[in-house]
C-alpha positions in Angstrom: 0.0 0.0 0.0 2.6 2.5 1.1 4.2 1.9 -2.6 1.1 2.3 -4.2 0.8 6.0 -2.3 4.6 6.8 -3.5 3.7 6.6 -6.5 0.2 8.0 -7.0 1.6 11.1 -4.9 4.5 10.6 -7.9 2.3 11.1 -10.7 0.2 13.7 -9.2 3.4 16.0 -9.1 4.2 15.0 -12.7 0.7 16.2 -14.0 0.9 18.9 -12.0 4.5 20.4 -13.6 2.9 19.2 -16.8 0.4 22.3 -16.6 2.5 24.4 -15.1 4.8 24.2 -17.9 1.9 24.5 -20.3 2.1 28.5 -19.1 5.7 28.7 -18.8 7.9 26.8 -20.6 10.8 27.3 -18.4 9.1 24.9 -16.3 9.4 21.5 -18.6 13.1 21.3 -17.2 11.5 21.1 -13.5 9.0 18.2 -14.8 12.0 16.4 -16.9 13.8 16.1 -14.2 11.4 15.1 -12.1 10.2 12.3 -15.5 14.1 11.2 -15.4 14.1 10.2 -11.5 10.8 8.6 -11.7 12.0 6.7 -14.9 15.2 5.8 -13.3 17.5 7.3 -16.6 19.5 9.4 -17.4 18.7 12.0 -19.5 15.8 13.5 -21.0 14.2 15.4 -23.7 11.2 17.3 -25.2 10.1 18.7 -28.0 6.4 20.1 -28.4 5.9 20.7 -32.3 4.1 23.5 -34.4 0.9 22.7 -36.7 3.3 24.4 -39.4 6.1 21.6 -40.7 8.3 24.6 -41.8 8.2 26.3 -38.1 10.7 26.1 -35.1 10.1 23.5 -32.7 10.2 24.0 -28.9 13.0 21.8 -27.6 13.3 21.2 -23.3 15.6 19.0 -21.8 17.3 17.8 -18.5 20.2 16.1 -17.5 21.9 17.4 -20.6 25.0 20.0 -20.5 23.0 23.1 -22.4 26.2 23.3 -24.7 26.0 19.7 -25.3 22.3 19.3 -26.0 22.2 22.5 -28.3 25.3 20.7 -30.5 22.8 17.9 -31.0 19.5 19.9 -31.8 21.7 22.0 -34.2 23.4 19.0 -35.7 21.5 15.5 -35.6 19.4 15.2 -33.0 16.3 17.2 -34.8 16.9 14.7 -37.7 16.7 12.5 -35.1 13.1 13.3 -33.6 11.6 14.2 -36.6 12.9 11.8 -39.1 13.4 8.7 -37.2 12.1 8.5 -33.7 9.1 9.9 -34.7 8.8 8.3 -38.1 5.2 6.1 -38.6 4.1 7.0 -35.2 0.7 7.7 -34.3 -0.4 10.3 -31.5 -0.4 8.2 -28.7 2.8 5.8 -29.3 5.0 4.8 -26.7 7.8 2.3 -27.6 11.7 1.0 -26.9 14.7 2.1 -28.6 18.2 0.4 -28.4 20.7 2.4 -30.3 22.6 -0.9 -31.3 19.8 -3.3 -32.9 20.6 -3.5 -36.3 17.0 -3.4 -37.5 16.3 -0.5 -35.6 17.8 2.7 -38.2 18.7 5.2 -35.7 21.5 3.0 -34.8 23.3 2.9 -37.9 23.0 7.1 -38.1 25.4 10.0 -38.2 23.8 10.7 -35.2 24.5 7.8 -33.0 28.1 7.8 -34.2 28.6 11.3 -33.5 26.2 12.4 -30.8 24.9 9.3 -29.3 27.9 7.0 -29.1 30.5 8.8 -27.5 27.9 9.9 -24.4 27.4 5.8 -23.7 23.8 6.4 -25.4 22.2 3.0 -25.7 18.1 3.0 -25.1 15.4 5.4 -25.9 12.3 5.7 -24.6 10.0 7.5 -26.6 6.0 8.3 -26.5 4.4 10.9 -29.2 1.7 12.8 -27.1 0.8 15.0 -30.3 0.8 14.4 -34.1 -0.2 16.9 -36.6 0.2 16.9 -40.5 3.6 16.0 -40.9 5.0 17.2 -37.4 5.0 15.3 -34.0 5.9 16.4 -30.0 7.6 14.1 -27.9 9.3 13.1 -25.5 12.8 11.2 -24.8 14.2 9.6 -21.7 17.6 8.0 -22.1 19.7 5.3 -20.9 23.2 4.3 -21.1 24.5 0.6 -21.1 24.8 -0.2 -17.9 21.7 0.8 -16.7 19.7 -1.6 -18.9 16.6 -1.1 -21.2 13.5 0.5 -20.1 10.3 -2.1 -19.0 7.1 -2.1 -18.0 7.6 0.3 -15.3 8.6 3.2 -17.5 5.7 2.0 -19.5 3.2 2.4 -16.5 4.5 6.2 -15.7 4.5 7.7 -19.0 1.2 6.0 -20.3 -1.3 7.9 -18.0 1.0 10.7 -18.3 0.4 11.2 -22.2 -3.3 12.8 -22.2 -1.5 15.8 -19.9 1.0 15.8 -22.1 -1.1 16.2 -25.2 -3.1 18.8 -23.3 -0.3 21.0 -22.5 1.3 21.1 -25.9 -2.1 22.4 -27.5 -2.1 24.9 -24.8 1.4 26.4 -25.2 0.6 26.2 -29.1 -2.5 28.2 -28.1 -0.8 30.9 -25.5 2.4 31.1 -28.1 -0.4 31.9 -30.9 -2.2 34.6 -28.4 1.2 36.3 -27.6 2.6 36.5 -30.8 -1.2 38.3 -31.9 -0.7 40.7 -29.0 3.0 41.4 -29.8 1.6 42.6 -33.5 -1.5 44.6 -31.9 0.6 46.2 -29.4 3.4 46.9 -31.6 0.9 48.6 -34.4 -1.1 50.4 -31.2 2.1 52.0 -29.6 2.7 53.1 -33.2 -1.3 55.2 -33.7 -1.1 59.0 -33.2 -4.0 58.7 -30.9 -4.0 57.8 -26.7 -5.9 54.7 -26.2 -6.6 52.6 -23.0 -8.3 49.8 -22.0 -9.6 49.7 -18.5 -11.8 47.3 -15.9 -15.2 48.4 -14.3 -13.3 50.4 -11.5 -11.1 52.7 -14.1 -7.6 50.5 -13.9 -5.8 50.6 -16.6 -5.6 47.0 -18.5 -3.7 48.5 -21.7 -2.1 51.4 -22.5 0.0 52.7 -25.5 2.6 54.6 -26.2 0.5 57.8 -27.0 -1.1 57.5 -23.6 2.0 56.7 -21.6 3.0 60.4 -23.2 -0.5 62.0 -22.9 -0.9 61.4 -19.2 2.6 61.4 -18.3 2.0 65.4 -19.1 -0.3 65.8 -16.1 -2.4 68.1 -18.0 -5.6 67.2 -16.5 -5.7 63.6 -16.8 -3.1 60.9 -15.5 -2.4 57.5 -14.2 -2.4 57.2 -11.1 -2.0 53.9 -8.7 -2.9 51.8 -11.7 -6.2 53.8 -12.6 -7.1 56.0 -15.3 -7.6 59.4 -13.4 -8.8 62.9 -14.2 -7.7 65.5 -11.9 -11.0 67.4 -11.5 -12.9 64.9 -8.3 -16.2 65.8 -10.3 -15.5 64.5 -13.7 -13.1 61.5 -11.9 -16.8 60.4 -10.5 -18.2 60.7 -14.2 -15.7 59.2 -15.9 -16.1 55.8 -13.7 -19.5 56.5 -13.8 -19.4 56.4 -17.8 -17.0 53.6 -17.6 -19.6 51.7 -15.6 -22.2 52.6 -17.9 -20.8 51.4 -21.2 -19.4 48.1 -19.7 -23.3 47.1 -18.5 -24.9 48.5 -21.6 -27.3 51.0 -19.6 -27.8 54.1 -21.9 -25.4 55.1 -24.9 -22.8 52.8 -26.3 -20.8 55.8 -26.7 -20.2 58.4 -24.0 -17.9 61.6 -24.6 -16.3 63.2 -21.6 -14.4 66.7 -22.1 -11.7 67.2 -19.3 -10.0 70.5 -19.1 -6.6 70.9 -18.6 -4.4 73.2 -15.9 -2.2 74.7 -19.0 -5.9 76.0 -20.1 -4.9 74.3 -24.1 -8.2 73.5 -25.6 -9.5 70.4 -23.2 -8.9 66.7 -24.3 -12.2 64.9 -25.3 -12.5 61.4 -24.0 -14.3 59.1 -25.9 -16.3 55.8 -24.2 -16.8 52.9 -25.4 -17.4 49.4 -24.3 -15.8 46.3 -25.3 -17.3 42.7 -26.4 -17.5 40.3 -23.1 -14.4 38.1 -22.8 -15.7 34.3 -21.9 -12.7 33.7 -20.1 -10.1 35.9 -18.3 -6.7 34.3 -17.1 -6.7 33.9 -12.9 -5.7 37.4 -11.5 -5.9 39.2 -14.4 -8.3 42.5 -14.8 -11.0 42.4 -17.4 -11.1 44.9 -19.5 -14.9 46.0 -20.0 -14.1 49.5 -21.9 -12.1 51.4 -24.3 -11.4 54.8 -23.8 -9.9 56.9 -26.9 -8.2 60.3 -25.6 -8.7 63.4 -28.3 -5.9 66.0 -27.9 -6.7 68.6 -30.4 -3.6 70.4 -29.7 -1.3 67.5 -30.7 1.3 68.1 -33.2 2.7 64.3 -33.4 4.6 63.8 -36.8 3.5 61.0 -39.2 6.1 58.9 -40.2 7.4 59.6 -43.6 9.2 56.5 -44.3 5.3 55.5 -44.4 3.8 58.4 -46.2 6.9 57.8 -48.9 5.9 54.1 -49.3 2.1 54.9 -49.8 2.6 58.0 -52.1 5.9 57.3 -54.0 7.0 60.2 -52.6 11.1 61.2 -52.0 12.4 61.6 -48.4 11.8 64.8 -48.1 8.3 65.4 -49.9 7.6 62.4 -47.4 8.5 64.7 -44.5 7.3 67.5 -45.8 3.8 66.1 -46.3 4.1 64.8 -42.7 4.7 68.1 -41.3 1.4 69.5 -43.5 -0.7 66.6 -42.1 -0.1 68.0 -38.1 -0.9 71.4 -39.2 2.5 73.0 -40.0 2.4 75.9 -42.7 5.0 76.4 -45.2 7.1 78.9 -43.2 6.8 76.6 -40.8 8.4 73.3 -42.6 10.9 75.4 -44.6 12.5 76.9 -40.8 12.2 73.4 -39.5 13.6 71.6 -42.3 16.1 74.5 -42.9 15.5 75.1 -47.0 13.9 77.9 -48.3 10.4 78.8 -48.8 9.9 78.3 -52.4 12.0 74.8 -52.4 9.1 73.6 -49.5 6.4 74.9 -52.2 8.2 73.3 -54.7 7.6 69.8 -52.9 4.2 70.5 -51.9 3.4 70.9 -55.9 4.9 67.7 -56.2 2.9 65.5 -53.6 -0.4 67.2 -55.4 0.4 65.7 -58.4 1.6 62.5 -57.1 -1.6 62.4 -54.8 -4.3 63.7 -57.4 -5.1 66.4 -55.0 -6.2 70.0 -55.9 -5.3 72.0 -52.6 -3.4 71.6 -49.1 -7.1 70.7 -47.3 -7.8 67.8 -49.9 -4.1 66.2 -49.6 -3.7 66.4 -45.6 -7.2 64.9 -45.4 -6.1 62.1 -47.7 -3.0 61.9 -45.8 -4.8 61.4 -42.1 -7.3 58.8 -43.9 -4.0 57.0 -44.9 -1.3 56.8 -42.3 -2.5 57.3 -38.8 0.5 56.0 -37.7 3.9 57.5 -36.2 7.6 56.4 -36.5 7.8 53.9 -33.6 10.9 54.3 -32.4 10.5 57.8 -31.4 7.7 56.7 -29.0 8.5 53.6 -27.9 11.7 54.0 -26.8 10.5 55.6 -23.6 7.2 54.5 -23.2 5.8 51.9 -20.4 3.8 48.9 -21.0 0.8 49.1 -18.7 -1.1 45.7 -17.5 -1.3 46.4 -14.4 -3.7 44.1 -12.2 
């Protein structure tokens, strides 16, 4: 009985490293380790596969020398997994390897006489948990010589173990998928000409991007503060969550508009409401975001980015920043002091992007141009702006 505990207790902490490595990765070392000293081997590896033949794979291991185990996924050992362990294998295959039966392939590879051989590799045990298309995830436990070939007992811990396993790969697939979405959104976000926040039903801030970090970093009438999104006049603080609260439970408007005015008496910024569509499912201790909130600076003079505007127009380097400058409200004078050419050679460009644009007059071509390329150079707004998600 008490060996029957031992190793229920056993497995239990297996599945349980299983899931957390399903949300962090770093954490399928912990569970290999843990995999090698139930299996009683030596080594052991993982690799959880993409849906997309032609993508990298995630590769874990334990027991190995990180220098070591690198020199074999860079050199043989993907081969290896892919091509031969893996090879014929259906989702849910466990089975024996030993490196030196000469009907088994891998024996007679490269990779044994270069990777395998000289580390006293002799027996692989080997279970695909995931197959998709033409790519599988696995996993690997080794064994040298001496220390015999794997039985029924390494059978009996990994074949229960295999359903987690399976589980955990699709998650991380899923999670890697989500982050790599957000990286793009974020990225293009930070990049808009426009504050924008996401917040939860008491005003925190979820999101925030780069324009917003600037915006209420000013202090001008609206801020963050402790985590929330906070106007400095108590009365319109109370409306703003108020609206907030509104929007997020669909009582009145969809849309509510809240003008804050600012202590360096510039024209007010206009705050625009909205809600957002109901998440299912939010991730344990994480903030929902229930509602947008756009911030309207009619005073801002951001540049558009003229690498852009040159791309979409055909236009040279400088018509491309001299058609940036007209689309934040610069005059000629202006863009010819700034640029440090003279008036007529700023004119002269301005004629050009016309005709490149099919426009008639200034008004028609900077409206074009704000329809176009709401976006700014990144790196002059990234570089010290602050990722918000704060909880």
């Amino acid at each position: 009985m008490p060996h029957v505990n031992i190793a229920a207790r056993k497995h239990s902490e297996l599945v349980s490293l299983i899931y957390e490595a399903a949300v962090n990765a770093s954490r399928w070392q912990a569970f290999l380790h843990a995999y090698v000293e139930a299996l009683r081997g030596r080594s052991a590896s993982l690799v959880v596969s993409t849906e997309n033949r032609n993508a990298t794979a995630s590769f874990h291991w334990s027991n190995w020398p990180d220098g070591d185990f690198r020199l074999g996924v860079n050199g043989h050992r993907t081969d290896d997994l892919y091509r031969t362990v893996g090879k014929g294998q259906p989702e849910g295959a466990i089975r024996t390897i030993d490196l030196l039966c000469p009907q088994q392939a891998l024996g007679q590879s490269t990779a044994h006489r270069e990777f395998y051989e000289p580390r006293d590799a002799r027996y692989l045990f080997v279970g695909v948990f995931l197959r998709s298309a033409d790519t599988a995830s696995m996993i690997v436990a080794l064994r040298e010589k001496q220390d015999g070939p794997f039985g029924e007992r390494a059978f009996a811990i990994l074949r229960p173990l295999m359903p987690h396993l399976r589980q955990a790969a699709l998650v991380q697939r899923e999670l890697s998928s989500l982050r790599a979405r957000l990286a793009a959104f974020t990225v293009y976000l930070d990049r808009s000409l426009f504050p924008f926040v996401l917040t939860d039903a008491r005003c925190r801030v979820v999101y925030a991007n780069a324009a917003a970090d600037e915006t209420t970093g000013l202090k001008d009438g609206i801020a963050f503060a402790s985590g929330q999104l906070s106007v400095m006049c108590p009365r319109k603080q109370a409306v703003l969550i108020k609206g907030i609260e509104e929007v997020a439970t669909g009582r009145g408007a969809e849309l509510r508009r809240l003008d804050v005015e600012r202590p360096s008496r510039k024209a007010p910024y206009r705050l625009l409401l909205m809600p957002l569509p109901s998440c299912a499912a939010t991730p344990l201790g994480l903030s929902q975001p229930v509602a947008a909130v756009l911030i309207i600076d009619s005073e801002a003079r951001a540049e558009l980015d003229p690498e852009i505007l040159g791309e979409l127009f055909s236009l040279t380097p400088a018509e491309a920043r001299v058609t940036g400058k007209l689309g934040v409200g610069r005059n000629a004078e202006e863009i010819a002091a700034e640029m440090g050419v003279s008036l007529e050679t700023v004119r002269t460009h301005i004629r050009r992007v016309l005709s490149k644009t099919a426009t008639g007059r200034q008004g028609e071509l900077i409206a074009l141009v704000l329809r176009s390329a709401p976006f700014r150079r990144f790196w002059k707004t990234r570089n010290n702006a602050i990722l918000r998600t704060e909880t």
